[in-house]
Structures are given as C-alpha cells and as structure tokens.
C-alpha positions in Angstrom: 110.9 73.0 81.5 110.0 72.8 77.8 108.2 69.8 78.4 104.1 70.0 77.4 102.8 69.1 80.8 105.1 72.1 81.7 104.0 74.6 79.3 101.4 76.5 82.1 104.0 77.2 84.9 107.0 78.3 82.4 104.4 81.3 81.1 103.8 81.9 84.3 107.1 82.1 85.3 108.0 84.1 82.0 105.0 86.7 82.1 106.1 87.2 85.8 110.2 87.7 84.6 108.6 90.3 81.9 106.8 92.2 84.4 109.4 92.4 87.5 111.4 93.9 85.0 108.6 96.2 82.9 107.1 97.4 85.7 109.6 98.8 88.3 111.1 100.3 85.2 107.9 102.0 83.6 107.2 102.9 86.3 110.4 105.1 87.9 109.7 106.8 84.2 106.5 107.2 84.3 106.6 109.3 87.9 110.1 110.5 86.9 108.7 112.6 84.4 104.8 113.0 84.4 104.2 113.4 87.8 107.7 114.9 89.8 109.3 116.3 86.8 109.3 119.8 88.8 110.3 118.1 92.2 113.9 118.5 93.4 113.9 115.0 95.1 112.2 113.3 92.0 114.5 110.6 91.8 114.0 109.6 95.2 110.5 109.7 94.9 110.6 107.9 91.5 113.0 104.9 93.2 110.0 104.5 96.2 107.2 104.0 93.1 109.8 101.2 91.1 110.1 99.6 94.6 106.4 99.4 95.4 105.8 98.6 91.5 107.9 95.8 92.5 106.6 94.5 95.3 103.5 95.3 93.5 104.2 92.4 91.1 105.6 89.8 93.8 102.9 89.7 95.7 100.6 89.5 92.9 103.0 86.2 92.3 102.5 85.5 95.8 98.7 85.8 95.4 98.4 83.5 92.1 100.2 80.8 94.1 98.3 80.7 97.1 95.0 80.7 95.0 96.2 77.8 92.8 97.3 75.9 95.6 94.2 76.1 97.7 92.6 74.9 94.4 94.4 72.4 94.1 95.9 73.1 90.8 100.0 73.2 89.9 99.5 73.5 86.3 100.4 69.1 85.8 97.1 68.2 86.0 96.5 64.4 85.5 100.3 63.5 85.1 100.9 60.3 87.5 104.3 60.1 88.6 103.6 56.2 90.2 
C-alpha cells in the first residue's frame, strides 16, 4: 500500500475514509442545529441528512470508479506485472 506506484489509489482511498466520516457527521450538526433547532423531531430529521450525506459520498466513490475504469486508468499506469 505504501508502495510509489500505489501512492494515487491510497489518497483516494484515504480522502474517501475522511469524508464518509466528515460528512455524515457535519452534516447531522449542521441540520441539527441551523436548520431544525426548533423542530421536535430534529434528531430524526438530522439522522435522514447524515444518511443521505453518506450515501452522498459512496456514490460519489461509486462514480470516480466507474469513470476511471471506463478510461482505462487504475492509478498503476505503466507497471508490467509479466
């Protein structure tokens, strides 16, 4: 995984960790108190906006890999393994 030819798809995979956690989380907090503070079901409506936050960033994931493999690409480039 530390390897150099490997360097592109552990960002990826880190910058996508970061954000499955960031996002969900910002965002429950961000709806949790800026926009239902005065709700009485604002937790439930918070936990829906982390969920779809979530999903949000997976298929954004799903996206990037379905681009890069109709280009061809995996991030190893010119790295023979014959």
């Amino acid at each position: 995984m530390l390897a150099p030819h490997n360097k592109a798809v552990t960002m990826k995979l880190v910058r996508y960790s970061v954000a499955m956690f960031t996002f969900p989380v910002g965002a429950f907090f961000f709806f949790q108190h800026l926009v239902f503070g005065s709700d009485k079901n604002y937790l439930g409506h918070s936990g829906i906006a982390a969920v779809v936050a979530a999903n949000l960033v997976i298929a954004s994931y799903v996206r990037m890999a379905w681009l890069e493999d109709k280009d061809g690409t995996d991030g190893n480039a010119g790295n023979k393994t014959d």
